[in-house]
N, C-alpha and C positions, 0 to 999 in steps of 0.2 A: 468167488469167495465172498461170503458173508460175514460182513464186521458185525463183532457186538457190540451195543451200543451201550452208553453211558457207565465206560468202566475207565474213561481218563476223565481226570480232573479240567476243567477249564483254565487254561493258561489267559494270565492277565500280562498285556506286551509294557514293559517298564517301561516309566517317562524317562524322556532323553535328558540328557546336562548338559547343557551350552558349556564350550568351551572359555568362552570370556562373556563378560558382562559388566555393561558400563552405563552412566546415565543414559547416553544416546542411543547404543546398540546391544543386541543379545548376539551373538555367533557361535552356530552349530557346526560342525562337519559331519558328515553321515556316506557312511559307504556302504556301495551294493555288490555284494557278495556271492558266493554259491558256498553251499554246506548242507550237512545230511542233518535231516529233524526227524523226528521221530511224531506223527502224525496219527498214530495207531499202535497203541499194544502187540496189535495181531499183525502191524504191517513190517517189512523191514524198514529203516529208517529209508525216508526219499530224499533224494537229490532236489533240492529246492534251489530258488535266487530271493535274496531281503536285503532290509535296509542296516547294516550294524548288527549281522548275522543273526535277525532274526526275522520270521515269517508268522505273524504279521509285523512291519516293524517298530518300532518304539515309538510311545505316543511323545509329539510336542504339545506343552502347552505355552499360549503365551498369553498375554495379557492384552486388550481392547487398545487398540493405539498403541502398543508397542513395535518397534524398529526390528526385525528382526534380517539377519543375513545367513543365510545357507549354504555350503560347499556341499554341492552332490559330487561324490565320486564316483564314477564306474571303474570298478575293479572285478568285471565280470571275466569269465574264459572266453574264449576267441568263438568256441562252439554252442552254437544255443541248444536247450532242453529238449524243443521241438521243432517239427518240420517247418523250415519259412516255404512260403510259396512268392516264389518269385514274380506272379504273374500279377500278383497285388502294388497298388501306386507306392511310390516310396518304397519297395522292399525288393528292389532289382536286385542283377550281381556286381552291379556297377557302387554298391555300398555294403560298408561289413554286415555278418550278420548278427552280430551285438551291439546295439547301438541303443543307449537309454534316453530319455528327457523325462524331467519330473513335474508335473503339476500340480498345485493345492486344490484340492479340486471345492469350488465355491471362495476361493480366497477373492480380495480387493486387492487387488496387484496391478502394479508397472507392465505392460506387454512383455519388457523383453524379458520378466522372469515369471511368467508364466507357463512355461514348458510347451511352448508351442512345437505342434506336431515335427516340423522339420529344423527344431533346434536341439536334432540327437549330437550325443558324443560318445566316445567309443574309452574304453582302457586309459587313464591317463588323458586324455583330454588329445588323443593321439592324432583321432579322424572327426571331424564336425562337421556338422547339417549343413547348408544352406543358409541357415537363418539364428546358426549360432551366434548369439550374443555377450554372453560373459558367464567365468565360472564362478561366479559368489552372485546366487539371488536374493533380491530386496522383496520382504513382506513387510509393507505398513498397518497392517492386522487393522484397516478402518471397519469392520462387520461389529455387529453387535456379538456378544456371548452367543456359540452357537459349535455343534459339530460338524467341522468341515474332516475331510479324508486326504492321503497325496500318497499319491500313486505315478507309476509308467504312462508316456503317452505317447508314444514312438510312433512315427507315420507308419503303415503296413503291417506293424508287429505287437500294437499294443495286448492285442485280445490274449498273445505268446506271455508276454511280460509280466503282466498282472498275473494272470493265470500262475507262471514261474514262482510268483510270489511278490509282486514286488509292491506293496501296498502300507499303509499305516492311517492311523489314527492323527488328526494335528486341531486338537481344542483350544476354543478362542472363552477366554473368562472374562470377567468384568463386574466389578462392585457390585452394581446393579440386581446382578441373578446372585451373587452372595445373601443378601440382602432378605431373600425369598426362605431360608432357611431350608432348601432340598434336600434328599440324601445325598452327603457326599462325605467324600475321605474312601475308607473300604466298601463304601454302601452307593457309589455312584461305580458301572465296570460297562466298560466299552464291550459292543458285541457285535465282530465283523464277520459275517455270514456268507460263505461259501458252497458254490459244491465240486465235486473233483472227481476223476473216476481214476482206478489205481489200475497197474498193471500186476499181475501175481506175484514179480520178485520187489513189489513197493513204490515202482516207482508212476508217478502221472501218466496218466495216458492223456495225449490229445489226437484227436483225430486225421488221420489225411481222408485226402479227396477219394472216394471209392472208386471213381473212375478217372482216371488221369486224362485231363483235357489235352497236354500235349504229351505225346507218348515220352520225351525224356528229362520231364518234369515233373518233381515232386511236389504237389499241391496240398496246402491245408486250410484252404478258405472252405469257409461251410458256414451255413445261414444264420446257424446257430450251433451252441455247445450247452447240449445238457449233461450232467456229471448226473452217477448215482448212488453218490453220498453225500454228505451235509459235514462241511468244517464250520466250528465258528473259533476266529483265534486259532488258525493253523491246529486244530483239534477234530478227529471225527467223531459227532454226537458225544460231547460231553458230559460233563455232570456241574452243577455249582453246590457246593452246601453254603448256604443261607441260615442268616439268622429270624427270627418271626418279628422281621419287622419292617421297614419300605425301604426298597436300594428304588435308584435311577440305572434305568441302564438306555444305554446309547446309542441305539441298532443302526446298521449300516447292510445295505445290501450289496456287495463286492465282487457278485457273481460276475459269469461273462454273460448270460444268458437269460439265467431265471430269475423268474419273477416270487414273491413270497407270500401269502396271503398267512400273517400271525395269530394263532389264537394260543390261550392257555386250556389245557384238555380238564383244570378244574372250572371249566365254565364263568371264572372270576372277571371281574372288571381289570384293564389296564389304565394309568389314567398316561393319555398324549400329553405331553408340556411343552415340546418345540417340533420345529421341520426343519429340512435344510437350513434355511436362514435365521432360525434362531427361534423362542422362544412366543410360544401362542398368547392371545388376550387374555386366556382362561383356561386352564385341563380340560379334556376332554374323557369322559368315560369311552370306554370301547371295548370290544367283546373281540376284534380281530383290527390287523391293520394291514394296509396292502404297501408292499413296495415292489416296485420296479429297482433294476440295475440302479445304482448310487443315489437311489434315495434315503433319506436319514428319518430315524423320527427318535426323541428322547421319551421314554416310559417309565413311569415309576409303579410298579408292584409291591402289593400293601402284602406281605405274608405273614402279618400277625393274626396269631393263634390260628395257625395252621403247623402247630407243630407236629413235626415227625411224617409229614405227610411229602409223595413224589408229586411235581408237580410238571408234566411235561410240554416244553412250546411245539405247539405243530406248526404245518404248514399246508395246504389245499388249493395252492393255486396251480390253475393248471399248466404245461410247461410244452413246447412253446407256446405263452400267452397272448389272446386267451383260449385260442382254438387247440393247443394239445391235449397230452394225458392227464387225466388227474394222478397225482401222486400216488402212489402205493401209500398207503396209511402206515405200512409196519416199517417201510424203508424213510425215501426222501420224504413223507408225509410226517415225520419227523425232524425237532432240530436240536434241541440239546434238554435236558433235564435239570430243574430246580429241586435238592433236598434240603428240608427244611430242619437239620439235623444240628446245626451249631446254635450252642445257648446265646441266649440275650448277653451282648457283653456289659449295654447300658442303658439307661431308659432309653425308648426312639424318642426324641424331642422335635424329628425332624417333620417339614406338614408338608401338605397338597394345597397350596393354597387357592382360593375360592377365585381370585384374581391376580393377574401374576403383569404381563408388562399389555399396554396399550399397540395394536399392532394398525396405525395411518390406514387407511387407503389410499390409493392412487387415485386419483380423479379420472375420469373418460374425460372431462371435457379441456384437459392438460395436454392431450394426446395432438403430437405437429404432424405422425404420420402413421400410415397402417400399410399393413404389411401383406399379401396371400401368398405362401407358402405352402405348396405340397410334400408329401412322404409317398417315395414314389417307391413300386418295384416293378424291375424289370431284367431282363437278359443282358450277357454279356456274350462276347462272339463265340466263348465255348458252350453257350448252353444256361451257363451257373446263373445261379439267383446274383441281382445284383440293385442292390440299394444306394438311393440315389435320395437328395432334399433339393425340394425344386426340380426336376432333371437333371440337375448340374453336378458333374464330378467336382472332386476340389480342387483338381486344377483349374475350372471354370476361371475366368473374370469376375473378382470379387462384386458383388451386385446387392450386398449391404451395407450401405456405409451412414450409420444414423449420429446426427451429430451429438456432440459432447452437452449433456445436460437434459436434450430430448428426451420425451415419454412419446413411446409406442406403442400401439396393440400390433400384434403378429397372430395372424391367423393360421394355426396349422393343418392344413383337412389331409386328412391323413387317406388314401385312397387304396392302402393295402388290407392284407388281411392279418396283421401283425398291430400290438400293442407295442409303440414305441418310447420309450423315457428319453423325451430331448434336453438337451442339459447346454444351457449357453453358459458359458467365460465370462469373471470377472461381474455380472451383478444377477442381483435377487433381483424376480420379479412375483407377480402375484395371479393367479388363476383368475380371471374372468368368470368363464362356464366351457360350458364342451354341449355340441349340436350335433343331431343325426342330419345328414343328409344322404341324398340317393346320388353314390358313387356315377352310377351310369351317366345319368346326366351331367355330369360333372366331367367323364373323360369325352363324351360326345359333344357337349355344348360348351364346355368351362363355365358354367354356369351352378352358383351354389345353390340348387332347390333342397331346403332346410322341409324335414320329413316330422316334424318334433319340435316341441319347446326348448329353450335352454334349460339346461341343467346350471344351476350351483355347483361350484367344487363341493369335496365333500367336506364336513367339517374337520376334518385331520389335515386338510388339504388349504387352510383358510388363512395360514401366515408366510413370511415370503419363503420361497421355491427357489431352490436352481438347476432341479430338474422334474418335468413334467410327463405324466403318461398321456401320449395322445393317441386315443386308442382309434380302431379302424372302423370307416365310416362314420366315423363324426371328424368337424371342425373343433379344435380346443383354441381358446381366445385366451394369451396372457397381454398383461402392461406391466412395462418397464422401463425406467429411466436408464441411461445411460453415461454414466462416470463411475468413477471419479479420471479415470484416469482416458486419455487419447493412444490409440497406439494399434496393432494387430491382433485379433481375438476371433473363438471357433464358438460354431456351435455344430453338434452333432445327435445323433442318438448316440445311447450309450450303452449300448445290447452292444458289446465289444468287437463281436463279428460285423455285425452291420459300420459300425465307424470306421474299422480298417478296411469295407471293401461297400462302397467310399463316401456312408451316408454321414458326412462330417463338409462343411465348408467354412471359408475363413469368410470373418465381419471384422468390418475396421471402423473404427469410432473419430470422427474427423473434427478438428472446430468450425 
């Protein structure tokens, strides 16, 4: 069945309301849920999972330095959406099969309330992980102004969970970016970018394993999940009407899988203003922007006197990145539609400005240690593809542990044929450059022979990061210090297949 596109409106997910609020602390509860949304005109309404019953779920915002406390509740059914594969770490029969933890994903957080992978809990707080810590987490919101996301991140099942729906928006403000006079109020709108593939009577399809490795198990690990349709905001290919004048929007790429290469099909400038960690030196002009799995980037589009005209975002990257398809241009080659049909309500006073915050660099010559790190693939005893960082499953022996206040370079030579977005826990770090080198001599010798100059990141790519594309056949070099905080932290790719089976390992941050 073929969806028509851009005949729902874009749903904008309401900010939450702390239940109490006091000088010291803000306190949320938020519960996750299963309920039917309505995702397509043409589709029946799906069986989704969200935060506060809805998919995507409600944005928080809080303020730079504010206390913040969270009660996540799992109040999910006993039965999940999709197939678990048992044969994945963490997702035995030896644990239920609903089991959530929540992460902020880019937050300055305490360890224990950072959603570490085996700090699940089930219904009621009934069954717990391993490495359950407490039900009310602490956010110190120490980041500057920046679009962080929090999402599932359940050992074995995450790729299931998100996908289910269980995701949101959580923006960090501060004086500072006020200051800057951007589009904001109705003219700043989060844009969380998915894709999904449906079944005929509505509801998700995820894939099982086509060929079942052990004859009486149901398997649904697979390398990768491409979907082929495009949600943004729990919506298939939307519409916005827009007034002709600059909004900020707030792109988040939320996929399991794909990758997104943005352009505007009116050939227009977007101007970049932040990346994960917050806000650039200066806008950058840009004609396309690429993200990998939970990369962010803030864009303001200028649509004055472009009245009455459609303006549609595409997408061209190809899937899986960067060696698959390119996109069908008339389908996923698409992502939502700008109509520029609502009047001016009032003058835009709002600007782009020429310079916007100072972004430090890191010094190399700060750096107490360096790191080589491979992105490995390779086989599992059934056959399947199976990703690994360093060799090392996550059970490995933790074999990072850089101490509190340390700056590092971490080399990552990625030795696959897959573009991976690594995404570390708990701090921003900053792109180096990315090196070609010749894979061969590298799996025969361990030996880096560098084929090519460095590359600069790209200028989109040039304020802090907390997740990076390291793409295959080359070394990508970041630095980063590490605090604020001491305690247990991950770092993974975040292609969602690949980190539940099992390219995800834990780093602990020591004094």
């Amino acid at each position: 069945m073929i969806l028509s596109k851009f005949v729902d409106e874009l749903p904008i997910p309401p900010i939450l309301k702390p239940r109490w609020k006091d000088q010291f602390y803000t306190y949320y509860e938020v519960t996750m849920t299963e309920f039917r949304q309505s995702l397509h005109r043409q589709l029946n309404d799906s069986t989704v999972w969200g935060y506060e019953d809805g998919y995507p779920g409600p944005t928080i915002e809080v303020e730079r330095g504010e206390k913040v406390l969270i009660k996540w509740m799992n109040n999910l059914p006993d039965k999940h959406l999709f197939p678990i594969d048992y044969t994945v770490h963490g997702a035995h029969r030896d644990v239920p099969d609903v089991r959530t933890v929540v992460h902020v994903h880019g937050a300055c957080v305490e360890w224990e309330s950072d959603g570490y992978p085996e700090a699940w809990f089930t219904k009621g707080f009934k069954h717990v992980g391993p490495y359950f810590r407490k039900q009310i987490y602490r956010y110190d919101n120490c980041n500057h102004a920046c679009t962080l996301w929090y999402h599932d991140h359940t050992l074995g099942i995450t790729r299931l969970n998100i996908y289910a729906g269980l995701a949101g928006f959580y923006l960090i403000r501060e004086n500072r970016e006020r200051s800057l006079n951007l589009p904001s109020g109705n003219y700043e709108i989060p844009l969380m970018i998915q894709d999904r593939t449906f079944n005929k009577d509505g509801s998700l399809y995820y894939p099982k394993q086509p060929e079942k490795p052990i004859p009486e198990l149901e398997t649904s690990i697979t390398p990768e999940f491409i979907g082929d349709t495009i949600l943004v905001n729990g919506k298939v290919w939307p519409y916005l009407k827009v007034e002709p004048r600059k909004y900020r929007f707030r792109l988040l790429n939320a996929s399991n899988t794909r990758f997104y290469r943005i352009k505007l099909d009116s050939g227009q400038l977007m101007y970049q203003i932040a990346t994960d960690g917050g806000l650039l030196d200066y806008p950058i002009g840009i004609k396309e922007i690429m993200l990998a799995p939970a990369e962010r980037a803030d864009v303001i589009i200028d649509f004055t006197n472009l009245e009455g005209k459609n303006i549609i975002m595409t997408n061209d990257a190809p899937a899986p990145f960067p060696r698959g398809d390119k996109p069908d241009p008339s389908t996923v080659g698409q992502v939502m539609q700008f109509r520029v049909t609502l009047p001016l309500s009032s003058v835009d006073t709002s600007t782009i400005p020429a310079n916007i915050i100072p972004v430090p660099k890191i010094k190399e010559q700060s750096v107490s240690r360096i790191r080589y790190l491979t992105l490995n693939d390779t086989m599992d005893q059934y056959g399947r593809e199976w990703m690994l960082l360093d060799h090392k499953p996550w059970a490995a022996p933790i074999s990072e542990n850089p101490k509190l206040g340390a700056t590092e370079i971490w080399y990552l030579i990625n030795v696959t044929g897959n573009s991976h977005p690594i995404h570390l826990h708990l701090i921003d770090f900053q792109i180096l450059d990315r090196r070609n080198f010749d894979v061969d001599t590298f799996n025969k010798e361990k030996v880096i022979d560098y084929t090519g100059p460095a590359m600069p990141p790209e200028p989109q790519e040039r304020g802090w990061k907390d997740t990076v594309r390291a793409n295959p056949k080359q070394v990508t070099r970041i630095i980063m210090q590490f605090g604020p905080f001491t305690g247990l932290y991950i770092w993974h790719c975040h292609i969602l297949e690949h980190e539940d089976y099992e390219m995800m390992r834990p780093y602990r941050i020591i004094r």
